[in-house]
C-alpha positions in Angstrom: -1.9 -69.1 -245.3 -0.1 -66.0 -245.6 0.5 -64.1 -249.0 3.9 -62.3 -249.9 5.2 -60.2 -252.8 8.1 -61.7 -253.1 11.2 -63.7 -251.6 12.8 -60.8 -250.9 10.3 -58.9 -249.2 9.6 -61.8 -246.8 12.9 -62.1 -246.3 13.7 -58.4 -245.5 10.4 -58.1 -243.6 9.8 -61.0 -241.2 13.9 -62.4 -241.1 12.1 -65.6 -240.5 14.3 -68.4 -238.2 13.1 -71.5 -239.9 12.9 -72.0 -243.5 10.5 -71.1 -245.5 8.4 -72.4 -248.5 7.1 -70.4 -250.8 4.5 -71.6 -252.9 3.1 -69.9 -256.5 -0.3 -71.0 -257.8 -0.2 -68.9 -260.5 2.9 -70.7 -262.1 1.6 -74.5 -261.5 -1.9 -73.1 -263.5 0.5 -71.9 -266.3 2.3 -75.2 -266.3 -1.2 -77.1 -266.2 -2.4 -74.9 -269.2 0.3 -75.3 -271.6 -0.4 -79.0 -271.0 -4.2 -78.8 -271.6 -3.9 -76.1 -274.8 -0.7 -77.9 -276.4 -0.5 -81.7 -275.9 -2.6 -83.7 -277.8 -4.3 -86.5 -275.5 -5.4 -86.2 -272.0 -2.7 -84.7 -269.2 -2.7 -86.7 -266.0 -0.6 -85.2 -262.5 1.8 -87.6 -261.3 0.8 -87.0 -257.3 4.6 -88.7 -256.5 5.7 -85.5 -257.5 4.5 -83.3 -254.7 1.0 -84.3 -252.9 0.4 -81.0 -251.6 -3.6 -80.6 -251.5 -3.2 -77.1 -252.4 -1.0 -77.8 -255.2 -3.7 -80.7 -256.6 -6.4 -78.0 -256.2 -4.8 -76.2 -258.2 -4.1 -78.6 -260.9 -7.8 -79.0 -260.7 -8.9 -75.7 -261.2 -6.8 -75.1 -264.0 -8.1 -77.6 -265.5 -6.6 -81.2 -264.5 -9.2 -83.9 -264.2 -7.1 -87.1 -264.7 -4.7 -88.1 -261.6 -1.5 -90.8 -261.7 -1.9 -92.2 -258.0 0.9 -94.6 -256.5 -0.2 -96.0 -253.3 -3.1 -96.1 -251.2 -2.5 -92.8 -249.6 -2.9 -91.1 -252.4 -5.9 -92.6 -254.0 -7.5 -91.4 -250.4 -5.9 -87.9 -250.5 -6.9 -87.2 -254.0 -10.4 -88.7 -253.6 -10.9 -87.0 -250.6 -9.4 -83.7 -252.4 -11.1 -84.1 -255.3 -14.4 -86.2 -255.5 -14.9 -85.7 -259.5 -11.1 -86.4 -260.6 -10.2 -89.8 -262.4 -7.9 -91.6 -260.4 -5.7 -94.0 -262.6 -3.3 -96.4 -260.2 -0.1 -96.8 -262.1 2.3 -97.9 -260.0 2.7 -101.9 -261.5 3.5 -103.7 -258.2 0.3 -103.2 -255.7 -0.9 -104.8 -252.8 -4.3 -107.0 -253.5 -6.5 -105.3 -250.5 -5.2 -102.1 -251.9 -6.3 -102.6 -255.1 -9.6 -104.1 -253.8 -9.8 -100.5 -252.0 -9.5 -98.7 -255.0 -11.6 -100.1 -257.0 -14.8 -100.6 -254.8 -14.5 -97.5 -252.7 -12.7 -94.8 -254.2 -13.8 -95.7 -258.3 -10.7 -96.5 -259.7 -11.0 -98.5 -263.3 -7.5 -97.8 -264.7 -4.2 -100.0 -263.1 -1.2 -100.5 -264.8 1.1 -104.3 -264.5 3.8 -105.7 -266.3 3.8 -109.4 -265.6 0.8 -111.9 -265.2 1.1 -112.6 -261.1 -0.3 -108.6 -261.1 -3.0 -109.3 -264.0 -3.9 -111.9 -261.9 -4.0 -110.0 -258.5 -6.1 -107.3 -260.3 -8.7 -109.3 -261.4 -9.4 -111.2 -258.1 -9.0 -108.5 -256.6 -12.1 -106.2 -258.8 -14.1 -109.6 -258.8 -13.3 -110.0 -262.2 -14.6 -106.3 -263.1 -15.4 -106.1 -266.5 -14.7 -102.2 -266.9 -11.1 -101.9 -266.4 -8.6 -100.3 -268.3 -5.7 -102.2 -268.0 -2.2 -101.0 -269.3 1.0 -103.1 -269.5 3.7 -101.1 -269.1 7.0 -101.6 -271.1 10.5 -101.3 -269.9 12.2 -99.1 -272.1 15.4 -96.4 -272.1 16.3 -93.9 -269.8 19.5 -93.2 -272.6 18.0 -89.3 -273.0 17.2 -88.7 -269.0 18.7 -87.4 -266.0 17.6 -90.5 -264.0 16.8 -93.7 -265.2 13.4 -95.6 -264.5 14.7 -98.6 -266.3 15.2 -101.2 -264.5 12.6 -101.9 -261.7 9.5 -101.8 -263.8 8.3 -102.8 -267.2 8.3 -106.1 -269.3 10.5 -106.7 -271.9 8.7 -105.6 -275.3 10.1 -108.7 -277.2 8.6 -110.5 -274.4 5.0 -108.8 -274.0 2.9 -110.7 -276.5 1.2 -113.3 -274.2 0.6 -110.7 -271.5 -0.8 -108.2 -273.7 -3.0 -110.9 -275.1 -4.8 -111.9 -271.8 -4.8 -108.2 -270.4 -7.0 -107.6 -273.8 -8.7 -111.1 -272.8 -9.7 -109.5 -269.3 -9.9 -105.0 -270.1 -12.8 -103.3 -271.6 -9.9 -101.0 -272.7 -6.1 -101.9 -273.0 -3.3 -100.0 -272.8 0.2 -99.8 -273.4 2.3 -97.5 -270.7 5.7 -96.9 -270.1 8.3 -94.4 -268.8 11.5 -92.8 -270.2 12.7 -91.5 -267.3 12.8 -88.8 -265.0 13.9 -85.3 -266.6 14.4 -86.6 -270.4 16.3 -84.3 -272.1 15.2 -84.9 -275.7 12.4 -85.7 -277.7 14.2 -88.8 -279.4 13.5 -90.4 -275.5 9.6 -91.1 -276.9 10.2 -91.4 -280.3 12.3 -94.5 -279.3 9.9 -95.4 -276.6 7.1 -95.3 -279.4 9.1 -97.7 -281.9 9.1 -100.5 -278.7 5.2 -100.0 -278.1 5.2 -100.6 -281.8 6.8 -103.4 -282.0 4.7 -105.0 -279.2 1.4 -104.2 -280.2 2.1 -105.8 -283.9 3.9 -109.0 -282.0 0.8 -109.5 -279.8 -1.7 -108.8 -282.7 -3.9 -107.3 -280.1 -6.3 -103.7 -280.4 -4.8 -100.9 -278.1 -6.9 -98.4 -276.6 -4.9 -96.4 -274.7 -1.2 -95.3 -275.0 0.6 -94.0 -272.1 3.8 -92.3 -272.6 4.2 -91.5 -268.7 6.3 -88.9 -267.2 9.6 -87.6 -268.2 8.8 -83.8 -269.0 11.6 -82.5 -267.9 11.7 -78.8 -265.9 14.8 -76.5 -266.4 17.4 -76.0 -263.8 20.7 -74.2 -264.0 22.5 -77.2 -266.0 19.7 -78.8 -267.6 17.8 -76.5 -270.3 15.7 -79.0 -272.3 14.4 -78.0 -275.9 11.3 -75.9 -276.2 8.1 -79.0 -274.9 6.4 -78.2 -278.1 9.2 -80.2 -279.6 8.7 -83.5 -277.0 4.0 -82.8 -278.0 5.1 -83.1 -281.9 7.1 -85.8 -281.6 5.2 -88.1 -279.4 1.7 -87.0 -280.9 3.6 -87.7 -284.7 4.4 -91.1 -283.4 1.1 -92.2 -281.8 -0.6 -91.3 -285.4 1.4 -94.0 -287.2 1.0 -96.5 -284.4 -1.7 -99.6 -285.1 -4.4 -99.0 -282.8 -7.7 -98.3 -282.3 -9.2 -95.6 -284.5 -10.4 -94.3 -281.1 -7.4 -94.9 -279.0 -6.5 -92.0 -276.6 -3.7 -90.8 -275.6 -2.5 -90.3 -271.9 0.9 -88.1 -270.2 1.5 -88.6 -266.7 4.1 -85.2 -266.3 4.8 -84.9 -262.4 8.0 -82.3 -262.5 7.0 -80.3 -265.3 3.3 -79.5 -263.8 5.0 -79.1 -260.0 8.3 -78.1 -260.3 8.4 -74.3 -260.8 5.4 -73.8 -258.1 7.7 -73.4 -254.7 11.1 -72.5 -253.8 12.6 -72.4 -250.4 14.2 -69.4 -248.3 16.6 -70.4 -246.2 19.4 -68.5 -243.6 23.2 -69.1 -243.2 23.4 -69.7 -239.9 27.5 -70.2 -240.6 30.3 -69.8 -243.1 33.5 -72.1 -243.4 35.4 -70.9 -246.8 32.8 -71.3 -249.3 30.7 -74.1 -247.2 28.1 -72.5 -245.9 25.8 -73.9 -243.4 22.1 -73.4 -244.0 19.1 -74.4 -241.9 17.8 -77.1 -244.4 19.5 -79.3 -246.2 19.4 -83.2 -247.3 16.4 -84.3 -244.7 14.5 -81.4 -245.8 13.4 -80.7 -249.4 17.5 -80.4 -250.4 17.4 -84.2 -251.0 18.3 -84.2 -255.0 20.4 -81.7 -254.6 22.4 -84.2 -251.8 21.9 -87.3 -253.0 21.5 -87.0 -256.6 23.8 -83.7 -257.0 20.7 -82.0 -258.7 21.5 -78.4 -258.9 19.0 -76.0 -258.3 18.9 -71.8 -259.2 20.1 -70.1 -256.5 19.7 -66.0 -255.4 21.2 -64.3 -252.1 18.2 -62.2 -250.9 19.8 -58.4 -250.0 17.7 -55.5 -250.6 20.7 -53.0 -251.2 22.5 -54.0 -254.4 25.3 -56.3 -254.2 28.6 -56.0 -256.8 30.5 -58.9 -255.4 31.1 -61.4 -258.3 30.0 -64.8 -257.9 32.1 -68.0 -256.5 30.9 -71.3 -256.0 29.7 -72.4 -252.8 28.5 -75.7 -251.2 25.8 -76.5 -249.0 25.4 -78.1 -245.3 22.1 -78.9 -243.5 21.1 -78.1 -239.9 21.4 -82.0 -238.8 24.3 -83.9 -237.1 24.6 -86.1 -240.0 27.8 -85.5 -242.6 25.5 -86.7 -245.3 23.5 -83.9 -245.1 26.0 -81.9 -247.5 24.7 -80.8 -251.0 27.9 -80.1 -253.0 26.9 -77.9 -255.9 27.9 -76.2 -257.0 26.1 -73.2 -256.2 27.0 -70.2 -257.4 26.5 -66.8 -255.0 28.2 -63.5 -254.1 31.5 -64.4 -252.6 30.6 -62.1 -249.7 28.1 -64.0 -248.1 27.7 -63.7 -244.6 26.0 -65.4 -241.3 22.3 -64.2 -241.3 22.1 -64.0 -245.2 18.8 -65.5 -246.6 19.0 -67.4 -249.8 16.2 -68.4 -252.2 16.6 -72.0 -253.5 14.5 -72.3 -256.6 12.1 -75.0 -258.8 11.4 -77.2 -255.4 7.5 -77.9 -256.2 9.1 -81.2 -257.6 10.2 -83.7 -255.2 11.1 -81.1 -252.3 8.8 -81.0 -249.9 7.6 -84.7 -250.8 10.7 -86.2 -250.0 10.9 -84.1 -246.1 11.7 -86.0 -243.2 11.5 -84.7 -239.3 15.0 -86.2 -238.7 16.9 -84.5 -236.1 14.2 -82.5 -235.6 13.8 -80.4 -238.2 10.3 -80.2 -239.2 9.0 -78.2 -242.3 7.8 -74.9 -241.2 5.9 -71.7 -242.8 4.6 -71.9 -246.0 3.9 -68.8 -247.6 2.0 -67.9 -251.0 4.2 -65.3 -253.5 3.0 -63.6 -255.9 6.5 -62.9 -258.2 7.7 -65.2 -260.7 9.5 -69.0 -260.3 13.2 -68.1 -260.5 13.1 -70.1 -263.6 10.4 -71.5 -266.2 9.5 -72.7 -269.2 6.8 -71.1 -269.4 5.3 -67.6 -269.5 2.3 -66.0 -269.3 1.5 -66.1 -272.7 2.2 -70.2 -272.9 5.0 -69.9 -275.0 8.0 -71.2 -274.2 10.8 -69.5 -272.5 14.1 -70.1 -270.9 15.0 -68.1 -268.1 17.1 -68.8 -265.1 17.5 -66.0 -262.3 20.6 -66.3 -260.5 21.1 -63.3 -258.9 
């Protein structure tokens, strides 16, 4: 893998064809060890977020041991990747051979459910294991997120007690999990979250082991700037002290975005202009698909080495397919003099970008490169502290 300065070198340098991901190792360590040093339970990688192997190894070396795996693929990718991690499957709906797989050749102990059918599946399927860790997950609100997880997973808390009960009946360790949604912008998302698991714990009269307050860390992009993370640690590590649980109950965070999201961006060319649509060689089948489909704005900067004194407009995007739905509408703020053979750097893409490419049309991902500059935004620096900073231009 090649290794670049910066987006604007490569782009000046090679004036590549295809897109190009750039990816930063040093900012998903820094993300990783804010985790480690400031929350207060054990950090966990949601792999959904971007299954890179490089990325994972990464996580690893900075110090991740504990991995959220969805699917079969994964628990082979990260097993494969990582022989020492602890794999914990927490997607609640899973097939019974894949489970059976998990457990008996890759060393998974720790599923998540939320209704008996699954309690039951897991337990045929580990021959009635007796060293599972077992967590029900809750359904609770996505009021304080960007986008809700509400409503496909997660039993109703006024209606856990009997499951809880036999998942305690059947664990070594149980646990309680659940998910606020994706990019919560606000602590009050697990304080509220906390007051449900609460609430069920004391219903079922059962001893909890394990809480799991899932993902949610939200990343900052040019319309969402969250509150410092410190905040979201006190709050949810406040709350799990006044829950009743075990004196030696652990608690778990599965953050996907916030580990991922500030280790690539994406370089891409304007192959044409039409007013202020501008048509750019990846797009809604490529990693643009938030940005199409969910009108997720992202930070973007025109890559010229002489300085530009053009004042901003806003622009909209079009992908290199045939398809009208490849159109990302912004808006996207860039010099109004923006021309055919421009690059552009479209920042905090280590979340959900490259994991959601397709090949449609053609369009395959292409060069990857490492760069050694700084994400265009973060919350973090290099000190750990939190900081706000967007680069725009």
């Amino acid at each position: 893998m090649h290794n670049h300065h910066s987006a604007l070198g490569l782009a000046t340098s090679l004036r590549p064809v295809e897109p190009v991901t750039l990816i930063r190792p040093h900012a998903a360590h820094r993300a990783a060890r804010f985790f480690i040093e400031k929350f207060a339970g054990k950090t966990m990688y949601a792999v959904k977020a971007n299954p890179s192997p490089a990325l994972i190894r990464s996580l690893w070396d900075a110090g991740i041991t504990q991995y959220d795996v969805a699917s079969a693929n994964e628990v082979r990718l990260v097993r494969h990747l990582l022989p020492e991690a602890t794999l914990c499957f927490m997607n609640p709906v899973k097939a019974e051979e894949v489970i059976r797989e998990a457990y008996f050749e890759h060393g998974v102990r720790a599923f998540s459910l939320d209704n008996q059918d699954e309690l039951d599946k897991i337990l045929r399927a580990t021959d009635y294991a007796k060293d599972l860790t077992l967590c029900v997950r809750l359904r609770v609100s996505s009021d304080h997120s960007k986008l809700s997880l509400a409503s496909k997973f997660g039993i109703d808390p006024a209606q856990s007690a009997s499951l809880l009960m036999a998942a305690r009946q059947a664990s070594d360790s149980l646990g309680i999990c659940f998910h606020v949604g994706s990019q919560a912008m606000s602590p009050q998302a697990y304080i509220q979250a906390m007051a449900l698991a609460r609430d069920a714990i004391v219903q079922a009269g059962v001893t909890v082991d394990v809480i799991d307050v899932g993902g949610g860390f939200p990343s900052i992009y040019p319309d969402l700037e969250p509150q410092n993370l410190e905040n979201y640690f006190h709050s949810i590590h406040e709350a799990f002290e006044s829950l009743p649980i075990s004196y030696s109950a652990e608690l778990w965070a599965e953050p996907g975005r916030a580990l991922s999201a500030e280790y690539s961006s994406l370089i891409v060319r304007v192959e044409r202009r039409r007013g202020t649509d501008l048509y750019i060689n990846d797009g809604a089948y490529g990693a643009l698909f938030d940005a199409a489909h969910l009108d997720w704005r992202f930070p973007v900067k025109l890559l010229r080495a002489e300085s530009n004194q053009a004042r901003d407009i806003n622009f909209s995007f079009y992908g290199p397919t045939c398809d009208d739905m490849d159109y990302m509408a912004g808006p996207f703020p860039l010099p109004a003099d923006v021309k055919v053979g421009d690059y552009i750097e479209i920042g905090m893409l280590g979340a959900y970008g490259n994991a959601m490419r397709t090949e449609f049309n053609g369009f395959m991902p292409s060069m990857t490169v490492i760069a050694d500059d700084q994400p265009m935004a973060s919350l973090y620096n290099d000190t750990g502290d939190h900081q706000h900073s967007i680069a725009m231009r």
